[in-house]
Legacy VTK file of the C-alpha trace (Angstrom):
# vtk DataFile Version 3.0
C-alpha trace
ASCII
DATASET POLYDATA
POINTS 209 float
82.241 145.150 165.911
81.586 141.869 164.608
80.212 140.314 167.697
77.137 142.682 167.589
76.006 141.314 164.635
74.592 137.537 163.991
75.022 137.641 159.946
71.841 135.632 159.919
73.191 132.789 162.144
71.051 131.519 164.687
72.239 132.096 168.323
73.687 128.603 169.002
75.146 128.870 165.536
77.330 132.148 166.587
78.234 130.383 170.088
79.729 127.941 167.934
81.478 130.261 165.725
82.665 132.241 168.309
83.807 129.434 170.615
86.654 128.474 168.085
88.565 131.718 169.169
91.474 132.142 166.828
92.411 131.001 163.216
93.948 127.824 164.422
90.840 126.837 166.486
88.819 127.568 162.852
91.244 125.517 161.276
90.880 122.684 163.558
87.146 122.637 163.348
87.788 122.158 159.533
90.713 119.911 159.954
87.815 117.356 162.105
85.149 117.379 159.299
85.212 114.562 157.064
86.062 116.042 152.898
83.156 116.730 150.890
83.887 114.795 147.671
80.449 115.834 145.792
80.109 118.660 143.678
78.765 121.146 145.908
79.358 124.733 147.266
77.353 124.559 150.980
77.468 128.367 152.577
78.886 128.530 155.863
75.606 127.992 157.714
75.439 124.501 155.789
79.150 123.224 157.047
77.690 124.592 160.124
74.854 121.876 159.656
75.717 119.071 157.381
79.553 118.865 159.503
80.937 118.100 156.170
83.236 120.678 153.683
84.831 120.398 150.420
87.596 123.379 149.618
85.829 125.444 148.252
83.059 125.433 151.115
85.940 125.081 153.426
87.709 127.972 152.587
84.385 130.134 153.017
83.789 128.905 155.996
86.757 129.823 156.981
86.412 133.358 155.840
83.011 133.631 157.829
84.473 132.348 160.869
87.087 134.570 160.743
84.589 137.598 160.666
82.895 136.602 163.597
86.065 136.952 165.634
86.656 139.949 164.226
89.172 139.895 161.191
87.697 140.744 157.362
86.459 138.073 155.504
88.728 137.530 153.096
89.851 134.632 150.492
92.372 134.055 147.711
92.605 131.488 144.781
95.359 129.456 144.115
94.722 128.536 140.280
96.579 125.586 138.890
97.263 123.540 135.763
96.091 119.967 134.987
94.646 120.124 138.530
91.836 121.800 140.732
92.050 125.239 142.363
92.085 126.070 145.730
90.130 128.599 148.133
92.115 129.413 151.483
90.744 132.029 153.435
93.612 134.103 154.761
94.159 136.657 157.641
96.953 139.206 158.607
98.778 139.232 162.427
100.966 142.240 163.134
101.475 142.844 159.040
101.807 139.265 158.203
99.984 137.065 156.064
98.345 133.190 157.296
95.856 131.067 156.297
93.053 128.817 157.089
92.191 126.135 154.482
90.306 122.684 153.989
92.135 120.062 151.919
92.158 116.448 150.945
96.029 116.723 150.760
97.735 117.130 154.330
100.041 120.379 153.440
97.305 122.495 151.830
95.669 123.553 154.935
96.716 125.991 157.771
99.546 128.633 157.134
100.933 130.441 160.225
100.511 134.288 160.141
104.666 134.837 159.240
104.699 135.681 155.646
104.916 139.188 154.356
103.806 139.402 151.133
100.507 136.828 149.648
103.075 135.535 146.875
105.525 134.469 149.713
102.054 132.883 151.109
100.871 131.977 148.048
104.367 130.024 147.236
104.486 128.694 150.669
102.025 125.871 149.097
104.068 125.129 145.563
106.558 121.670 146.840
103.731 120.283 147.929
100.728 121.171 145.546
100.706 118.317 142.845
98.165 116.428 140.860
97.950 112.523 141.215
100.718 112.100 138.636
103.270 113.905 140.794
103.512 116.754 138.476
103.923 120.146 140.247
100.535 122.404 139.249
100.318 125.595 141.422
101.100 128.410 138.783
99.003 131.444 139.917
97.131 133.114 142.656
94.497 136.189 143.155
94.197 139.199 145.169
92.165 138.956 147.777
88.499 138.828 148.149
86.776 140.146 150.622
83.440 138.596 150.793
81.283 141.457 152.195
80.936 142.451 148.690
78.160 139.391 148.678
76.527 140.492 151.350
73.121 141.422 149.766
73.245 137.688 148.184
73.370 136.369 152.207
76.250 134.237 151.219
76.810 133.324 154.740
73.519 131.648 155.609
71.948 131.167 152.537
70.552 127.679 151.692
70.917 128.065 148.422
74.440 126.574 146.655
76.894 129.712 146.320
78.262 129.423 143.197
78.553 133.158 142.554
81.784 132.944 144.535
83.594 130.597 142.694
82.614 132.153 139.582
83.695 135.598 140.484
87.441 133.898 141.535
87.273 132.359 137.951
86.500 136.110 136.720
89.234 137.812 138.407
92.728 138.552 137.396
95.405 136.061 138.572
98.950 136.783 138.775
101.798 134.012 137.252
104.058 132.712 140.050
106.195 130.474 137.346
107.927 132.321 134.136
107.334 129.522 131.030
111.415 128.238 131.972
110.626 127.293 135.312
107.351 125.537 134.449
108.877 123.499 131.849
111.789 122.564 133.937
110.243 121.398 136.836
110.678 117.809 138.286
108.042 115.764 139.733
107.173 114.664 142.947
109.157 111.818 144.556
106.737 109.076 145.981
107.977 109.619 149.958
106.540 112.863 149.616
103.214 112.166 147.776
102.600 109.178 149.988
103.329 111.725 153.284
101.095 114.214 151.767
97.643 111.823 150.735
97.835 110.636 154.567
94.017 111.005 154.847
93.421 111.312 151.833
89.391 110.584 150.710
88.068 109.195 147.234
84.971 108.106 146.219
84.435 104.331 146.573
83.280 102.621 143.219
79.524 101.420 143.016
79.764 97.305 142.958
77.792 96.301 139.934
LINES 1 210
209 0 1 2 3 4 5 6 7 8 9 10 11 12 13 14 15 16 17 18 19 20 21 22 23 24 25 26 27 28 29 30 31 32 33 34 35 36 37 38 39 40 41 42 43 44 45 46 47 48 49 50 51 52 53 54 55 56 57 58 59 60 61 62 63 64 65 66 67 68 69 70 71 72 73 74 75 76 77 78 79 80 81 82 83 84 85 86 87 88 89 90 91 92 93 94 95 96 97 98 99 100 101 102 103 104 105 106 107 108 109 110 111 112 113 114 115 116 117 118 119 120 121 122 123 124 125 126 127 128 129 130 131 132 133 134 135 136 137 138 139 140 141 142 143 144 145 146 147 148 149 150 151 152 153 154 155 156 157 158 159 160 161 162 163 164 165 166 167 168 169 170 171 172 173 174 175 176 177 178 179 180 181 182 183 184 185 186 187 188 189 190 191 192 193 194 195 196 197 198 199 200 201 202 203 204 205 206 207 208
């Protein structure tokens, strides 16, 4: 079981992990950190530490969190076009798919465990995943990942950046959730609901001269 086992994690560190009980409490740990804008990929250990997470670090996180409660570690990549990625961690409840995410956009977080397949999941995030010039981007997504295969590299407590993983979701298949029709047909996104979904939303202040 997964609460024999401390991954590497100091004592207080599991207490913590273990004290958020459920993928909602994970995803309202994440949903309280402020958004990592620099370029970084922090193992969970680090979030644990520095109380900050980008998605990408977020979504790992999540993953590890979710093993220490006792459901596989496991993450998917939603790939886009003339925008970034983005790494949710997802889980299965009585055959149905959720997720836990970190975002800088208020609808690409937390997914309730109710869809049945990961496109229905994986489309669950399309109205509302757009770039800054309201064009719709989301246009694939991976299978999943399950992160004990970077085990031996201590991805969970290393202190060292973990690239690896980001790499091996830009190495992996990806499978099209758009035909070329659709893609070139679709309209942008009104202002109501880009303003509703950049509530929150963090950039990096400029540098006064």
């Amino acid at each position: 079981m997964a609460g024999t086992r401390n991954f590497g994690f100091t004592p207080s560190e599991l207490r913590k992990l273990r004290s958020l009980k459920s993928p909602a409490g994970i995803q309202k740990f994440l949903d309280d950190l402020p958004y990592n804008l620099s370029y970084d990929a922090r193992s969970p250990k680090k979030v644990l530490r520095d109380r900050v997470a980008s998605c990408l670090d977020g979504g790992i996180f999540a993953a590890a969190a979710l093993r220490i409660i006792g459901f596989p570690p496991l993450i998917f990549d939603l790939e886009a076009e003339q925008d970034t990625d983005h790494v949710v961690a997802i889980f299965k409840v009585r055959g149905h798919w959720g997720a836990v995410a970190k975002s800088n956009f208020t609808g690409c977080r937390y997914r309730e465990p109710v869809y049945r397949t990961l496109r229905e999941l994986a489309m669950s995030y399309f109205h509302i995943y757009f770039n800054l010039r309201g064009e719709r981007t989301l246009r694939r997504y991976s299978r999943p990942v399950n992160l004990t295969r970077f085990d031996d590299r201590h991805w969970m407590t290393t202190d060292k950046p973990i690239w690896f993983i980001a790499e091996h979701l830009c190495d992996i298949p990806h499978i099209s959730l758009l035909i070329p029709a659709m893609a070139k047909n679709l309209t942008r996104v009104d202002r109501r609901t880009m303003r509703g979904e950049m509530v929150g939303h963090r950039t990096r202040r400029r540098r006064k001269k």
